[in-house]
N, C-alpha and C positions, 0 to 999 in steps of 0.2 A: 406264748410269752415266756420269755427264761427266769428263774427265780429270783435273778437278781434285778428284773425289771420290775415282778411282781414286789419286791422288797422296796423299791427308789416310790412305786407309786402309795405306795402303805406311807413312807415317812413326806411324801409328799401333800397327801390327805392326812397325815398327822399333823404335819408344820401350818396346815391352813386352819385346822380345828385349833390350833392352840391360838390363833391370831383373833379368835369370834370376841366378838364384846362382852357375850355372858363368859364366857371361861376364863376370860381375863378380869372379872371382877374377883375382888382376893373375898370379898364381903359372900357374896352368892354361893363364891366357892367351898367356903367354911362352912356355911351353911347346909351345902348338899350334900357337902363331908358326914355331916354331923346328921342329916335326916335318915342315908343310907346304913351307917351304923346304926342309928335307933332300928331301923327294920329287920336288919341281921340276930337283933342282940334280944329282939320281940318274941316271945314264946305262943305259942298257939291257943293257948288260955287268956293270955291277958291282949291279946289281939280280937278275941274275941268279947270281952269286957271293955277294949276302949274302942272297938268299931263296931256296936251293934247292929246301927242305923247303915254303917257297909254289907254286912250281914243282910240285913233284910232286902235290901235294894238288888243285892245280888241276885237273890235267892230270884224274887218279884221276876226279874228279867229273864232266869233259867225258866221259871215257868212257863213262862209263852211259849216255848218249845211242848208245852203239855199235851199229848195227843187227843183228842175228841176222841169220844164211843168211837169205834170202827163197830162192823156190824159182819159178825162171822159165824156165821150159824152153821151148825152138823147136823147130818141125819144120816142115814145108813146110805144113802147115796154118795160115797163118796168120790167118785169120778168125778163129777162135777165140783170138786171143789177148787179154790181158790188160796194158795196159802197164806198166812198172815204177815204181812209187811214190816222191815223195819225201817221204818219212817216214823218223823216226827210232823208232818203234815196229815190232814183229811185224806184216807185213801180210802174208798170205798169196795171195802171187800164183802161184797155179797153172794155168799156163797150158800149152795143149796138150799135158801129157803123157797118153799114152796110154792107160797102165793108169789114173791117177786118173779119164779120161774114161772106161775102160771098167768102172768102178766105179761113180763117181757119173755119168756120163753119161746123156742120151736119145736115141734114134736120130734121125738127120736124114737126111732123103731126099738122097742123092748126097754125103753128107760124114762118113757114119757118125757113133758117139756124140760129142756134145759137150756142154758142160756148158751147163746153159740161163742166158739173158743174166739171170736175175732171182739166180741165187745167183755167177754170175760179178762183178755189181753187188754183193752182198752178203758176197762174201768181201772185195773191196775194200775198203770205206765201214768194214768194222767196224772196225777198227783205228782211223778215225780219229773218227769217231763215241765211243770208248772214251776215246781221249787228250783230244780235246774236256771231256770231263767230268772228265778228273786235271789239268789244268792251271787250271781253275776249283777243284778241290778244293786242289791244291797251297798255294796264296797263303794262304789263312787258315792250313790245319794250319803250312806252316812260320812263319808268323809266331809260331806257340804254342809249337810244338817244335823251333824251328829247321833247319836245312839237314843240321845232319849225320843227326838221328835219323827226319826226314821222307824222309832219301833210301833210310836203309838199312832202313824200314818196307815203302818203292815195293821193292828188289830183295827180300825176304823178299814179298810179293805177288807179283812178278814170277817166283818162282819157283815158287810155288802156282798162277798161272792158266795155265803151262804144261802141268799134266798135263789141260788139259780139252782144248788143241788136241793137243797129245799121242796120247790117248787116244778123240779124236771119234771116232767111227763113223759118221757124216752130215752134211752139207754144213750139217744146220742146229745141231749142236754144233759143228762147228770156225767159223762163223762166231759162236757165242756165246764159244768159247775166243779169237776176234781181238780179240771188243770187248774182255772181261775184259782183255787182255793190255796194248790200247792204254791202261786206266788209268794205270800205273805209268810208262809211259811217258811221258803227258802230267807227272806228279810232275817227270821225270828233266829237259825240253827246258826245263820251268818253273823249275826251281833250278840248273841247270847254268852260263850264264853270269852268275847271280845271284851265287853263291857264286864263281866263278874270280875275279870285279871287284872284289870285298871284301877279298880274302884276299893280293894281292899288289900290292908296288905300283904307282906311279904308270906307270913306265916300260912295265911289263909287262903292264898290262891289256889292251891291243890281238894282242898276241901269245898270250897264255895264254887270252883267249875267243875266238881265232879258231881253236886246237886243238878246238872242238866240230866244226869243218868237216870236221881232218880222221881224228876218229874216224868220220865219215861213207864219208870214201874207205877207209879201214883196212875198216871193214863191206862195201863193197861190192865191193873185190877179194875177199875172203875169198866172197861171194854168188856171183861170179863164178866162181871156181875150183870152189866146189861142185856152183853151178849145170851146170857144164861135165863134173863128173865123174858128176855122177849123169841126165846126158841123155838115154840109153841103157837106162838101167837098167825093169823091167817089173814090178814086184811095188811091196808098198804103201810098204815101206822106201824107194822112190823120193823120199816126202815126210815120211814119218814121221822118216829120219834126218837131214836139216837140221833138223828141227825140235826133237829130240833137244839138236841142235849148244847151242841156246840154253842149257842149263844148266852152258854151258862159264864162265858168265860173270857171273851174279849171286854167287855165293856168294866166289869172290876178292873181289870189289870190296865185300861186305857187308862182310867181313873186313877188307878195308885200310882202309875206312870209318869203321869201329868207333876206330878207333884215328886218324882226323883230327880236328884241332883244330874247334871250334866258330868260323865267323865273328865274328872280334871286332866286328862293329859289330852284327850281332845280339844279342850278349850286352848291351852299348853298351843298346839299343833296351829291355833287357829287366830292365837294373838291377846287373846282374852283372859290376862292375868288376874284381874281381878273378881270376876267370877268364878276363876280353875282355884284361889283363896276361900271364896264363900265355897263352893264344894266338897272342899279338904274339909274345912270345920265342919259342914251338913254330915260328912260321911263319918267323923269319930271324936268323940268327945278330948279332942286336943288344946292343949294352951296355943294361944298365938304365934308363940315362938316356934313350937313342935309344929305349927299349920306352916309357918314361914318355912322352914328346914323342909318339908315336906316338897312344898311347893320349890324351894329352889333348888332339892333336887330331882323334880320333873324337868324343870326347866334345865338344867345341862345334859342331860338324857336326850331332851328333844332337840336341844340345839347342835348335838354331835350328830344327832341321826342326818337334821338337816344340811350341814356339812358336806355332808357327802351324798345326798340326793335330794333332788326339788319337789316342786308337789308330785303327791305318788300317783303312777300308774300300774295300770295289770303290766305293762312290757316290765315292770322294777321290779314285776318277781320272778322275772328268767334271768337277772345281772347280778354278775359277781360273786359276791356270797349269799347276797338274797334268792338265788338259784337253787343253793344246797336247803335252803332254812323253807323254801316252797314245796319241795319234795320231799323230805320229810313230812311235811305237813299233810300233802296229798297220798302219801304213801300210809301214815296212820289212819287219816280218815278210813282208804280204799279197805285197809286192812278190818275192818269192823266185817267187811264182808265172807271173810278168809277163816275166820278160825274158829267156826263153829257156832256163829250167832244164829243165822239163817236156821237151822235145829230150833235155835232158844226161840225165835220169833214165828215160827211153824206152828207150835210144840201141839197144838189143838190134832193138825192133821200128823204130825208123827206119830204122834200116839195113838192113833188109831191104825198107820200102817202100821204099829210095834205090836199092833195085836188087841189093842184096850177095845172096849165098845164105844158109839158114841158118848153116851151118856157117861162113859167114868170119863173119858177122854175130857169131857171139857170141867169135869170135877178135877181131873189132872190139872187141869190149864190154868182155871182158879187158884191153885196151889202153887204150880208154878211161879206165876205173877204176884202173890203176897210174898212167897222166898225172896223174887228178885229186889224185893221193897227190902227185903232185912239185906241183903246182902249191900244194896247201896248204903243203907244207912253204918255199916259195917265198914267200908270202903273211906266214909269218910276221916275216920281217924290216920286210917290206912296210908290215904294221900297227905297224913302231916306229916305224920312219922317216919315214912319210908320214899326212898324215890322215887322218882315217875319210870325210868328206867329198870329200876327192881322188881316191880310192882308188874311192870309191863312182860318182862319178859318171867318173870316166875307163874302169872298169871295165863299166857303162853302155853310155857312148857309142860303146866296143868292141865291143860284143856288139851293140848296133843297127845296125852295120854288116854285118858277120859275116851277121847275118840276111839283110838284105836281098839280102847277095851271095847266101844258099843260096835267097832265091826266085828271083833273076834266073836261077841255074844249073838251079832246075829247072824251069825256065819254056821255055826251050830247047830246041832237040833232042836228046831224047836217046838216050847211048852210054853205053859201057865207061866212058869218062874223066868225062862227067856225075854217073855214077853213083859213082865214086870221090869226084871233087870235092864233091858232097854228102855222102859221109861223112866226108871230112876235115873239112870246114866244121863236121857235127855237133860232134865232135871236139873242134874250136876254141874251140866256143861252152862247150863242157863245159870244157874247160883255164881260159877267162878268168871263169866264175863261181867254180869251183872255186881259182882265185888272187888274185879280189879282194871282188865283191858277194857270194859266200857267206860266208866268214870274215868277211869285218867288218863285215856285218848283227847277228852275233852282240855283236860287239864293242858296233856303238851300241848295240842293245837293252839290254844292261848298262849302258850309262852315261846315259843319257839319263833313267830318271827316276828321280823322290827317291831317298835310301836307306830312308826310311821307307815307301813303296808299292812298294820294287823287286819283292819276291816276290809281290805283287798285278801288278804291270804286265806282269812277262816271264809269267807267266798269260794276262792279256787278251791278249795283244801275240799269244801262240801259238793262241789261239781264233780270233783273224783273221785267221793264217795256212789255218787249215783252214778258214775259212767263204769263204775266197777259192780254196780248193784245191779243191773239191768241184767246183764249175765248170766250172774250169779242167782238169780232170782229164777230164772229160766233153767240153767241149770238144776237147781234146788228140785223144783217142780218136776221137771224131766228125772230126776232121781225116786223121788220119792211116788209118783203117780202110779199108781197099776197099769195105768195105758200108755205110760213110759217106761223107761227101768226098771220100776218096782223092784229097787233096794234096799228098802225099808232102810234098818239098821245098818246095814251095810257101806250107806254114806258115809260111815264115822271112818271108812277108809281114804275118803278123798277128801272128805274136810282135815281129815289128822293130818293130811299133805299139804295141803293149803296152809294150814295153820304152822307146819312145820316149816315153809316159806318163811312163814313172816318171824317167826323166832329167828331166825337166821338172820335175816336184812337188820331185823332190829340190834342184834347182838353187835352188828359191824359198823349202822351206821347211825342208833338212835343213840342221841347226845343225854345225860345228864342236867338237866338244871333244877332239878331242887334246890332251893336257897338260893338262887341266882338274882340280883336285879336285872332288870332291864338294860342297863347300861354294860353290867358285866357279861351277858348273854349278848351283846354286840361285840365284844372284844373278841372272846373264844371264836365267836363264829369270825370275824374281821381276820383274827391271826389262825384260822383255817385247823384249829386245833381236832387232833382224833376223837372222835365221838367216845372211845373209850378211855379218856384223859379229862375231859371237861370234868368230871367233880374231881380229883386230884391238883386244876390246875389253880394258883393262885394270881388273884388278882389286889393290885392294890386299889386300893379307895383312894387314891389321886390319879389314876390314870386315865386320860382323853382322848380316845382315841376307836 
């Protein structure tokens, strides 16, 4: 198509948006006028003072993403192990402990029982093989039922496919209780920064989606501590009570759930004005008028989207410009795999190929997982104040260093200090994802496509996280294992590459929208603007299009 074909159907899809009922009210339109400037002009303080109850509801919904005890035990047997996942589902990593090998175990000549690599791979993969299939499911159901009742449907499952890992007696039930489990999970990583982006505003989107991070660090210290106390321990309670631990935690959150407001732009999408009004007020202590402005400018947001496409489907995110705004999408997610996390998410068995003993090794790891808690909490001012793009790529270009310095250190001779130095470095690389490119990966995912395809996109967007994680995950292993590669430190050469990838993609095609509404993140992407132009480009607060 020629550019001036592309240009006749732009003002052709303009001339029909300007024709809708709602945008030709002068009344609504004042209105939206007037709500989108209150957003712009709203400071991160006082967004935070007049949207507590957005605040918490947010938060509420990131949690579900909270990972349960995982169960990762060391011992000087390290072959056998299994590395630690990064996943936000049940994955059942059980590695080297003794009694589970001397249950489900087979005998190995010179290493005694160990669990065979075909259900070791198998306990792995289920989990995400499971979530794979709830984040595809998720996008339509919530689109029907929305966010709050499709989330507390996922913990009301999530608390029934528990009693099957629970209750397994075989390696091949409790890997059918992982898949079962990763459904509801894929539900949780699909609607979590869907609904935080909608529900609060302008100021706060960056900081309240990048709280999915760190209910990630909150889960893995919690791993950690259990991890740590149950090391020792020789009977089946060993795995059976982290596992247990999980029912600490759907049934609160179904409850607080019950009783959050429905995403007003949801309701917006579905016809139900008068309720998307009672939400606005549930969500921030606004006057009526401030609730009205609010609400009518969801409503020409939604009615421009609608304009130009009917109800959404998965084909409406390979069209048009929704093409560019789903690759992006899947391209940030993928990238969580690329620059060094898989290190951060290891870090138990790094540290032991870096040289450590078990025993400091998982004192490392404990340490680890508190840092990554300060670094979220770090992060969040982070993502008010700075852009998602800044953030993203200096975050980056951080960590490709970092790398390269842990292959030169383990490329060396090495010692005591060698071996230290590669675990601080892991450390490092864990602190500056867990402070910049983890958090506000969440953050773009949210904002980057339509409102009308967002519960479709953060679906695909997380499918491509895990069909790039699968790989990568193998790879990792195969690097790091003694009975594979055995590169210890040396990885930090091919992650620094990875990770220098995605600096690059990002630098050419990741867009700016800090500060953006919704409305004006349809325009840039509609008029096909350069990713490194969208914060430079202006838009006006009357434009429909």
């Amino acid at each position: 198509m020629s550019s001036v074909d592309k240009n006749d159907d732009l003002h052709s899809e303009k001339a029909a948006i300007e024709q809708s009922e709602v945008l030709v009210n002068t009344d609504l339109m004042n209105d939206a006028f007037d709500g989108e400037n209150r957003e712009h002009e709203m400071s991160t303080w006082a967004a935070i003072k007049s949207h507590p109850w957005a605040c918490l509801w947010a938060f509420t919904m990131c949690f579900t993403i909270f990972p349960p005890p995982d169960l990762k035990i060391n011992s000087a047997d390290t072959s056998n192990q299994v590395m630690e996942s990064f996943d936000m589902f049940l994955n059942g990593n059980f590695v080297a402990l003794p009694h589970f090998k001397e249950v489900y175990g087979v005998e190995v000549p010179g290493h005694g029982k160990t669990i065979e690599t075909k259900w070791q791979s198998s306990l792995f993969q289920a989990g995400q093989c499971g979530a794979f299939v709830g984040v595809f499911l998720a996008g339509p159901i919530t689109n029907k039922f929305g966010y709050r009742w499709t989330t507390i449907f996922a913990l009301m499952l999530m608390n029934a496919t528990i009693f099957v890992s629970f209750f397994a007696n075989s390696l091949a039930l409790l890997v059918v209780g992982q898949a079962l489990e990763g459904v509801p999970w894929g539900f949780f990583i699909a609607n979590s920064p869907a609904y935080a982006s909608e529900i609060v505003p302008l100021s706060l989107r960056g900081a309240c989606t990048a709280t999915l991070q760190m209910s990630w660090s909150i889960g893995s210290i919690i791993v950690a501590g259990v991890t740590y106390g149950f090391n020792k321990r020789s009977d089946e309670w060993a795995w059976r009570v982290p596992l247990a631990l999980q029912w600490i935690f759907p049934t609160p959150l179904l409850i607080l759930l019950f009783f959050a407001p429905e995403s007003p732009w949801w309701l917006i999408r579905r016809g139900r004005k008068a309720e998307a009004l009672r939400s606005i007020e549930r969500l921030g202590g606004k006057s009526h008028e401030e609730a009205q402005q609010s609400l009518a400018m969801i409503e020409r947001t939604v009615e421009i989207e609608a304009q130009m496409g009917g109800s959404p489907t998965l084909l409406d995110l390979l069209k048009g410009t929704d093409l560019r705004r789903t690759i992006i999408t899947c391209l940030i997610y993928a990238s969580q795999n690329f620059a060094g996390n898989l290190i951060a998410n290891q870090a138990t068995y790094f540290f032991e190929q870096a040289g450590m003993g078990p025993e400091r090794s998982f004192q490392l790891n404990l340490i680890n997982s508190c840092l990554q808690l300060v670094a979220n909490i770090i992060a969040l001012p982070l993502a008010s104040s700075f852009g998602r793009r800044t953030i993203y790529l200096w975050g980056t270009a951080t960590n490709v260093t970092l790398l390269m310095v842990l292959g030169v250190c383990a490329s060396i001779s090495q010692n005591n200090a060698t071996n230290y130095a590669q675990a601080v470095l892991g450390i490092l690389i864990s602190f500056v994802f867990a402070g910049s490119l983890g958090p506000i990966s969440y953050t773009i995912i949210a904002e980057t496509s339509s409102v009308r395809l967002r519960a479709l996109s953060t679906g695909v967007g997380r499918a491509a996280y895990y069909v790039a994680e699968i790989p990568m995950i193998y790879l990792a292993s195969q690097m790091l294992n003694p009975g594979g590669w055995n590169l210890a430190g040396k990885c930090g050469y091919v992650w620094g590459g990875t990770a220098c990838v995605c600096f690059v993609s990002a630098y050419w095609f990741l867009p700016e929208l800090k500060g953006r509404s919704y409305r004006e993140s349809d325009i840039l992407f509609n008029r096909r603007i350069s990713a490194r132009k969208f914060k430079s480009t202006v838009i006006d607060v009357r434009d429909n299009e």
